[in-house]
Every structure is written in C-alpha cells, then in structure tokens.
Legacy VTK file of the C-alpha trace (Angstrom):
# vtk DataFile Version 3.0
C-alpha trace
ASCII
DATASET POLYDATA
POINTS 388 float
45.679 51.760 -22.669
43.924 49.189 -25.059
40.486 50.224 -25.911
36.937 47.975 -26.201
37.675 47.034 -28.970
41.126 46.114 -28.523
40.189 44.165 -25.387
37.750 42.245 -26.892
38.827 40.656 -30.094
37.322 37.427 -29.873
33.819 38.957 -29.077
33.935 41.071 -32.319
34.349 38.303 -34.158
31.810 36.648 -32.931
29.403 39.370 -34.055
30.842 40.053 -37.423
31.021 36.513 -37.911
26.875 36.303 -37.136
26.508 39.287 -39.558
27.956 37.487 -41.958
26.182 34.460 -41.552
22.895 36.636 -41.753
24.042 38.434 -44.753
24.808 35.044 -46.146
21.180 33.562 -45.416
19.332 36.893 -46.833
21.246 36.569 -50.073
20.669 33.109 -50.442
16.892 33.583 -50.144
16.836 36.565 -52.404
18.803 34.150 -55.181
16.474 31.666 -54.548
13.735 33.559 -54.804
14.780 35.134 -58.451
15.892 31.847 -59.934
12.090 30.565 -58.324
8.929 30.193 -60.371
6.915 30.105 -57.460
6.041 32.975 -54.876
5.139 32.657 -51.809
3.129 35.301 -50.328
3.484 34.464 -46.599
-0.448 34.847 -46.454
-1.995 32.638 -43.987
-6.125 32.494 -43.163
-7.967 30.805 -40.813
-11.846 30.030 -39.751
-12.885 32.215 -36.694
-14.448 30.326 -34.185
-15.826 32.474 -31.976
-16.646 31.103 -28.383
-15.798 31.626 -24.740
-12.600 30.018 -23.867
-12.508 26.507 -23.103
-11.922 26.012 -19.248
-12.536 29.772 -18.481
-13.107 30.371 -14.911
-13.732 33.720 -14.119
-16.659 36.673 -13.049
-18.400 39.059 -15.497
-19.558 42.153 -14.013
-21.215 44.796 -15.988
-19.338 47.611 -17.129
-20.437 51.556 -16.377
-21.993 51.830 -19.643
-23.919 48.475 -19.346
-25.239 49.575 -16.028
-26.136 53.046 -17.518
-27.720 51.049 -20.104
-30.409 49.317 -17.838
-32.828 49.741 -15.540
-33.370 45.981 -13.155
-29.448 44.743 -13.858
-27.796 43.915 -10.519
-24.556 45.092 -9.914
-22.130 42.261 -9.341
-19.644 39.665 -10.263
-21.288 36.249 -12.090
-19.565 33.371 -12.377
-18.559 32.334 -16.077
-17.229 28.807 -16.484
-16.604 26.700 -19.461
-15.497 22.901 -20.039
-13.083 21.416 -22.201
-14.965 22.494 -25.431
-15.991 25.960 -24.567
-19.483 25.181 -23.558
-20.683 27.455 -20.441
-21.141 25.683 -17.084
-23.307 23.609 -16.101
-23.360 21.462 -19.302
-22.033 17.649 -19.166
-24.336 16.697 -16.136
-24.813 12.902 -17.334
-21.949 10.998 -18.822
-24.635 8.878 -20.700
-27.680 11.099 -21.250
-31.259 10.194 -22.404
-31.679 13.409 -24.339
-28.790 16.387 -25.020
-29.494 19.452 -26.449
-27.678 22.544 -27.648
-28.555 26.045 -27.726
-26.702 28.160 -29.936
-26.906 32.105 -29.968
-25.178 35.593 -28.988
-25.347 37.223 -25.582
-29.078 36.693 -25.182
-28.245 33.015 -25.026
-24.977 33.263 -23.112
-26.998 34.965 -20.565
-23.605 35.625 -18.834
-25.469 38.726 -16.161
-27.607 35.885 -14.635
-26.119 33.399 -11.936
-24.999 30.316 -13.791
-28.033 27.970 -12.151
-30.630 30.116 -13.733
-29.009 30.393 -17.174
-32.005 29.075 -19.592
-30.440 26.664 -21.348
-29.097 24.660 -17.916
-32.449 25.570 -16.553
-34.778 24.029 -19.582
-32.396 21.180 -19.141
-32.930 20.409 -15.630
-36.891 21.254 -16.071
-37.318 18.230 -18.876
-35.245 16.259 -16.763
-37.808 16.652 -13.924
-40.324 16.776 -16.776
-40.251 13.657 -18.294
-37.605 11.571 -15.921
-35.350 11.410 -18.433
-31.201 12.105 -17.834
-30.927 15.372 -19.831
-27.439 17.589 -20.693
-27.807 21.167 -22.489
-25.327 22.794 -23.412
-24.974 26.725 -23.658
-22.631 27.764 -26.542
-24.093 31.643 -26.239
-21.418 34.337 -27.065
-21.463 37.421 -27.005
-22.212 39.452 -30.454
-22.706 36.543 -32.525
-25.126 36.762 -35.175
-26.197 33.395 -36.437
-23.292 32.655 -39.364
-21.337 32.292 -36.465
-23.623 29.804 -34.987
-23.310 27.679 -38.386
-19.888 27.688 -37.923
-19.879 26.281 -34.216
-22.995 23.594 -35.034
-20.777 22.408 -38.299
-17.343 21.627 -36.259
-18.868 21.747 -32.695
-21.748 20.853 -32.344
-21.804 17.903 -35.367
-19.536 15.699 -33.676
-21.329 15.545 -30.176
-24.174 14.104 -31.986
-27.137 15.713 -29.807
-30.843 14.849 -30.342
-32.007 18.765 -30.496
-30.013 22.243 -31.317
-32.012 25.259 -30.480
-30.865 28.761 -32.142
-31.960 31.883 -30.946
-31.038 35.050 -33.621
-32.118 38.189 -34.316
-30.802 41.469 -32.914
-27.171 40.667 -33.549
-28.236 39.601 -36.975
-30.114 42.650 -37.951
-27.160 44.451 -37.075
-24.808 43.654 -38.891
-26.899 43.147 -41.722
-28.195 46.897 -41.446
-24.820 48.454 -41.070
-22.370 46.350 -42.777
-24.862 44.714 -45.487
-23.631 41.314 -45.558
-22.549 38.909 -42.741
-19.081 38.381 -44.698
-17.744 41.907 -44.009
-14.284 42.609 -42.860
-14.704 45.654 -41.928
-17.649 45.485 -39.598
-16.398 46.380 -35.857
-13.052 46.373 -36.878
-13.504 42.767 -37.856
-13.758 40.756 -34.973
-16.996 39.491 -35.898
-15.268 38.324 -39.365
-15.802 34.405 -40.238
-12.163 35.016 -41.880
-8.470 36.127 -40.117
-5.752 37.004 -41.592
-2.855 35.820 -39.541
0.020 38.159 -39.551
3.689 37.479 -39.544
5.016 38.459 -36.421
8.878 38.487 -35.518
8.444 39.340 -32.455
5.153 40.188 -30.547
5.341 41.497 -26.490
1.964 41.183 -26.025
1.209 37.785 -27.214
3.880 36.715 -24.698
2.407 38.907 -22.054
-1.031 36.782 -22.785
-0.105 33.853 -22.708
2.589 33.964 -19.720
0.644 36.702 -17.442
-2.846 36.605 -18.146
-3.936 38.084 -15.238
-1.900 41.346 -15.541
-2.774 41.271 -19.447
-6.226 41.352 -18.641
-5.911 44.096 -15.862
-4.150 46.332 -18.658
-7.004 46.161 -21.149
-9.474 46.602 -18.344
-7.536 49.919 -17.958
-7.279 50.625 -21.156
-11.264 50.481 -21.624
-11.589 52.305 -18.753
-9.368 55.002 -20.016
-11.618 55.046 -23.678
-14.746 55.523 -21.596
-13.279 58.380 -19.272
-11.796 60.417 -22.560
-15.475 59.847 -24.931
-18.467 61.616 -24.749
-20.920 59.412 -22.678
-23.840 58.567 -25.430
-27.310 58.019 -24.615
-28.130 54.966 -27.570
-27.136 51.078 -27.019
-25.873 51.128 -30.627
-23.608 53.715 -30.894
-21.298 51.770 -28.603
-20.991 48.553 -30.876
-21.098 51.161 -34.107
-18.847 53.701 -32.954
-17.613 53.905 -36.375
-20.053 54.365 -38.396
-21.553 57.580 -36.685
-23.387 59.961 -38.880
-23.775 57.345 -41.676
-27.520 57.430 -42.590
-28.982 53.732 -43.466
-31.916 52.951 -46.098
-33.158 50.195 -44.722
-34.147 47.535 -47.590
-36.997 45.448 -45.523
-36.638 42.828 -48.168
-33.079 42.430 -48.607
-32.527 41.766 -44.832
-34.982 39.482 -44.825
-33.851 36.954 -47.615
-30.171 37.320 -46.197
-31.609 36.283 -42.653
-34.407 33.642 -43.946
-31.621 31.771 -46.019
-29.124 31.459 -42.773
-32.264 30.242 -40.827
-32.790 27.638 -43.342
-28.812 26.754 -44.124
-29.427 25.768 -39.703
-32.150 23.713 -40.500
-30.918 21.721 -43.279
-27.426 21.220 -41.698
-29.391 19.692 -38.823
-31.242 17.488 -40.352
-28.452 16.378 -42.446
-26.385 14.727 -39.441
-29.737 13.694 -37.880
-29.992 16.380 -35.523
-33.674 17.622 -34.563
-33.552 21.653 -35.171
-35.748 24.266 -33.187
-36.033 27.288 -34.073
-36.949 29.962 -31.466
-37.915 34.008 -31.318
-36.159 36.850 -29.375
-37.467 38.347 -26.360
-37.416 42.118 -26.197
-38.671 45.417 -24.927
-39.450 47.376 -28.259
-43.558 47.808 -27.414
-45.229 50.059 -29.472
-45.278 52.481 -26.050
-41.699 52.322 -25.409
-40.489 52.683 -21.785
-38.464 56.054 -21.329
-35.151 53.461 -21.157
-35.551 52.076 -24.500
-36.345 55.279 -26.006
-33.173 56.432 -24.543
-31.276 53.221 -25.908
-32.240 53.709 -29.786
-32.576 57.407 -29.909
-29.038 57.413 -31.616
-30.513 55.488 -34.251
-32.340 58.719 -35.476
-29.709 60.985 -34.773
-27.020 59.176 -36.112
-28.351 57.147 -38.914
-32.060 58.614 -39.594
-33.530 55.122 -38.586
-36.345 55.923 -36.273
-37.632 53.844 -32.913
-40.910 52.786 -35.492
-39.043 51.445 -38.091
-36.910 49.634 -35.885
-39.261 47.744 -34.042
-40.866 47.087 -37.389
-37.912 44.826 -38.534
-36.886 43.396 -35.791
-40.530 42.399 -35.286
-40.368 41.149 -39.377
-37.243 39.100 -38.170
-39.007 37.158 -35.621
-41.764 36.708 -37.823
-39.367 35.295 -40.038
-38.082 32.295 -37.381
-41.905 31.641 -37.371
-42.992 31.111 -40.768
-39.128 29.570 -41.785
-40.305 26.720 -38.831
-43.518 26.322 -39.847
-42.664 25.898 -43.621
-40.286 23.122 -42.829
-42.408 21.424 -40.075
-39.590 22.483 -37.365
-40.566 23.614 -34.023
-40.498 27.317 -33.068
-40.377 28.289 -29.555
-41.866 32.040 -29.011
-40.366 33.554 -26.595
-41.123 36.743 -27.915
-44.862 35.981 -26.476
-43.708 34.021 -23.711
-41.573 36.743 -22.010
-43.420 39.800 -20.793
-42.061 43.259 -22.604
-41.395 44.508 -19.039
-38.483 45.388 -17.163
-38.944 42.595 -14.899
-38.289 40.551 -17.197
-35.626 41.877 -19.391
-33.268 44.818 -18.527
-32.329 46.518 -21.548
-33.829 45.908 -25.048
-33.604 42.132 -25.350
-31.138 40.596 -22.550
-32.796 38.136 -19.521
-33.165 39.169 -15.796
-33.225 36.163 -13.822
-36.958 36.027 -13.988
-36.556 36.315 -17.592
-34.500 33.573 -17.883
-36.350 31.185 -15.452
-40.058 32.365 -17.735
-37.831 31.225 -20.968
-36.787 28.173 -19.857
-40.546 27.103 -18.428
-41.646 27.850 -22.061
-38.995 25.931 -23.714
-39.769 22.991 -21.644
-43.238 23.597 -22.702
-42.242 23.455 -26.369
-40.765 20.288 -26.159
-42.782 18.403 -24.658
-43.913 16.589 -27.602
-40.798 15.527 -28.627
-40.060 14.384 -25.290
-43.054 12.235 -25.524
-41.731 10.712 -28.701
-38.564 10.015 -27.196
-40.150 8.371 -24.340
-42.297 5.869 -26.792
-39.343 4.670 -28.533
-37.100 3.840 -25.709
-40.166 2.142 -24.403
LINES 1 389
388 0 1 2 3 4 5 6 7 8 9 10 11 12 13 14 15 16 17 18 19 20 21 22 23 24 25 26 27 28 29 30 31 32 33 34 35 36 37 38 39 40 41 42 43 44 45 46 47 48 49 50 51 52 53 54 55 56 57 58 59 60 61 62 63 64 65 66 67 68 69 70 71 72 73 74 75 76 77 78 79 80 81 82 83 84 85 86 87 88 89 90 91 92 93 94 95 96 97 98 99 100 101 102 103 104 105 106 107 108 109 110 111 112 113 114 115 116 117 118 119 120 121 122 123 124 125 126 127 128 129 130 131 132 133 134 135 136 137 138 139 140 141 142 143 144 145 146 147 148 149 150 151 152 153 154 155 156 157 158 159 160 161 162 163 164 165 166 167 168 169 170 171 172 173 174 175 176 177 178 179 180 181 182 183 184 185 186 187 188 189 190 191 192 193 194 195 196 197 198 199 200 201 202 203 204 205 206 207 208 209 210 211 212 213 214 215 216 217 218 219 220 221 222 223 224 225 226 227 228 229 230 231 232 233 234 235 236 237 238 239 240 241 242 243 244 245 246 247 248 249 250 251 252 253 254 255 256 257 258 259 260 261 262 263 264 265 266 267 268 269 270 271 272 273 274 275 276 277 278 279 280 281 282 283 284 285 286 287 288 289 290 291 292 293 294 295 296 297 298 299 300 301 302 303 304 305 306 307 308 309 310 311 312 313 314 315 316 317 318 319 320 321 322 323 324 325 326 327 328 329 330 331 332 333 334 335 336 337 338 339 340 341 342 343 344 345 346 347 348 349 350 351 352 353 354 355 356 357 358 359 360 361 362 363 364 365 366 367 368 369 370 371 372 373 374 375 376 377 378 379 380 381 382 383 384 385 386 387
C-alpha cells in the first residue's frame, strides 16, 4: 500500500518547489545586500496625532475607579460623536459661519462625562451666537491626557487649514504631569509612550490583532474592556488619582524644580501664540478650573495623598505649582496683549461644580461657557464693526 507521500507526488513538488523559490529569494537579498553600499534599516517614524477618531459614534461611561474617584459624577453612558476630522459633536453647525472657533485641550476640554449639548465649547458657541446674532461653529478637539505639545501638533496640521477666527487652549494639569515625572514633553518612556509626539512603526509579518481591529471592532473592544477589567480586579485598589496614570513610577521621589517647569510650560504657551498669529488666527489663552483650595475637601485629599507616599510631593506643594501654572497662562497673555479667560475664578472650587480635582459637572461646564462668552465679547464687538 503506497504511502502519503507516494500518493501525492505532484503536491510535494509543489512545496519543495516553493521552498526553493524562497530559498532562492533570501539568498538573493543577502547577495544583494553584501555587494550593497547602502543599508536599509527598515526603521519607519511617524507624527502622533492624538485625537478621538474621526466619525466615532459611541457612549463613555465612567469606569469603577473613575467613579471611586469622585464625589457628584453621574453614573451613565454619554454620547461621544465626532465628524469627518475628529472634532467632537456638535461642531459644523453653519456651513458658512460668521465667527468659528476652536478649543484645544485634554480631558478637561473634551468634557466627554457631560451630555454632548452642555459640552463648553458647543455651549460658548451657541451662547455668542445668541450673544451677538452672529452664525457661530466651535469646535471641540479635547482629548483625553493631552498636555499642550500635543495641542501644537493638532492647531499646526488641524486646525491651520480650517482657517478659524479664534483658537482657545486650555493646559495645565496634564502638562505639569508629565513635566514633573518624565521631565520633558519629548519622553518615550512616559506611560509607556502613548503620549509620545514620535512612533516607531514596527514591521509586522503578520499581526491577529490588527486584523481583529479593523474587521471586528466591536468584539476587539469588548476584549480590552475585559482585559482592564481583569487589571483592576488582580491590583490593589489605590486611594490617589495619580498613581493610576503613573503606575510605573511608584516609589520614585520627585524634586520638584519650580523654575524649570515653568520655562518648559511658558515657552509651549508662547510657541501657541505665535503659531496663531502667524496664519492670522486670534489666540486665547485660558486657566484651569480645579478643586485644590487651601482647605481641601476630604475627596481631594484622598486623590493626591499618593503624591506624598509615593513620591514625597505633598498636597501644599502641589497646589502651589499648579496654581504657578495658571499664573503662568495669565501673565504669558497679558505680556503679548492676548486674551486670557479665568476660569480658575470663574468656576467655584466646589463639588458642584467640578467632580474630581479639575474635570466639569454639567453646571461646571454651563458656568465655563457663560464666562467664555463673557470674555469675548469684545472681540465679538470688533467683528460686528467690520462686517458693518
């Protein structure tokens, strides 16, 4: 009785001749390649622009830990939309507007745990509208964790070629961050990178889960949900806001260099302003709401009391700089005649108002954009007298 093999002559020649063929093609490359005076590394790098993706329809509810993390965040699904350029919904109200602005930010300006019609930057835009009669679109490029490099990046190949009369950016928490912890706003290495202006893009042969993402979202999504849901069940619950975005860097103690932070931030805050005005864009400049009072509620001393433990920087010297960074977005606007909207003062430090250290109940939201409106109103004046 023949065998496999025996049966199947014209299929094992097949193969062998594909082996060969592959053997062939490896050792021409490899000839090539040593007769060559040129190498070719394979290395491949690319910008990161970070932003929600474009024509994203979905619901962000908060997590366990985000819940845990708050005291006046309600518990349910918000709608997150974007348009064609990754813009949150509502944005493009007019196809020909009198006035368009953009705000530009992290999760503060995202505000993606308040219903989409009470979002500040959709709400300031319908409150100038009814303000001054005027047809206004804003647009909310907010993402979460974004510190303001990021920002440049979406304002320079973004934002630039929508040609708006105003961009608004709204930095400071994010910012001191990564500026505390990884000491520059270039580093690789910070949060395993995914904050990184720069990616490396890796050869891959043959990757399952990029074809899982792109061909079953919906069940690629459900698996990471479980896997996160897995992490949290297996870790320690922790008390502090920051250990969850700095995992990593646990039990490192930071010297905090008041003056080094500063010039890193200030020169970012004026790189915005002078890119701006550059393309003829009007730039605003505005503070960061927040709950760091020199009394503390019991929730926010909670939230940064890993600060101390883990990195010996206490609540008092943490308010101190994030208060020095919004001073900073003051006296960088009023040094270059540039509007700075202070929503620092605007926003009461009470839970009401904000639900963890620095993110926007609805009333917070609505309060911020009734004091943006308020801020430019003299520029909407201007705008009126000209078109007049």
């Amino acid at each position: 009785m023949k065998n496999w093999f025996e049966r199947n002559p014209g299929k094992i020649f097949l193969v062998f001749l594909c082996l060969l063929l592959l053997a062939g093609v490896w050792i021409t490359e490899k000839v090539l390649a040593w007769k060559s005076d040129t190498y070719h590394s394979g290395i491949a790098r690319v910008i990161r622009l970070r932003e929600v993706q474009p024509r994203f329809f979905g619901k962000f509810a908060p997590t366990e830990d985000e819940m845990r993390m708050s005291d006046t965040l309600v518990n349910k699904g918000y709608r997150v939309r974007t348009d064609a350029d990754g813009f949150i919904e509502p944005a493009r109200i007019h196809d020909r507007p009198d006035l368009s602005l953009v705000f530009l930010g992290g999760s503060t300006t995202a505000c993606y745990y308040v219903d989409e019609e009470e979002r500040f930057p959709y709400l300031a835009g319908r409150l100038l509208e009814k303000e001054a009669g005027l047809k206004v679109n804003s647009y909310n490029s907010g993402v979460g964790g974004n510190f303001s490099l990021h920002s440049l990046d979406i304002l320079l190949n973004k934002v630039m070629p929508m040609q708006p009369d105003l961009a608004v950016m709204m930095h400071n928490i994010n910012d001191l961050t990564v500026l505390m912890f990884a000491r520059s706003y270039w580093d690789q290495d910070f949060k395993k990178g995914n904050t990184s202006p720069i990616v490396v893009l890796k050869k891959r042969y043959f990757d399952f889960r990029l074809l899982v993402e792109d061909y079953l979202p919906h069940l690629y999504n459900a698996s990471k949900e479980l896997e996160k849901k897995v992490r949290r069940a297996l870790r320690p619950k922790k008390a502090a806001v920051q250990e969850d975005e700095l995992r990593d860097l646990r039990g490192k103690k930071i010297v905090i260099d008041k003056d080094r932070l500063l010039e890193e931030f200030n020169m970012n805050l004026q790189l915005f302003i002078n890119m701006c005005r550059a393309r003829k864009i009007t730039p605003v400049l505005m503070t960061m709401a927040n709950r760091l009072k020199d009394n503390p509620d019991p929730l926010i001393v909670q939230l940064t009391q890993g600060l101390e433990k883990d990195h010996g920087i206490t609540y008092r010297q943490y308010k101190e700089i994030f208060d020095l960074f919004n001073q900073a977005i003051r006296r960088t606007a009023a040094n270059n005649g540039v509007l700075a909207i202070d929503l620092a003062r605007a926003v009461p430090q009470e839970r009401e108002y904000i639900y963890d250290l620095v993110h926007f109940t609805k009333r917070g939201s609505q309060l911020a954009a009734a004091a943006i409106k308020e801020g430019l109103k003299p520029h909407l004046a201007s705008l009126s007298a000209g078109r007049n």
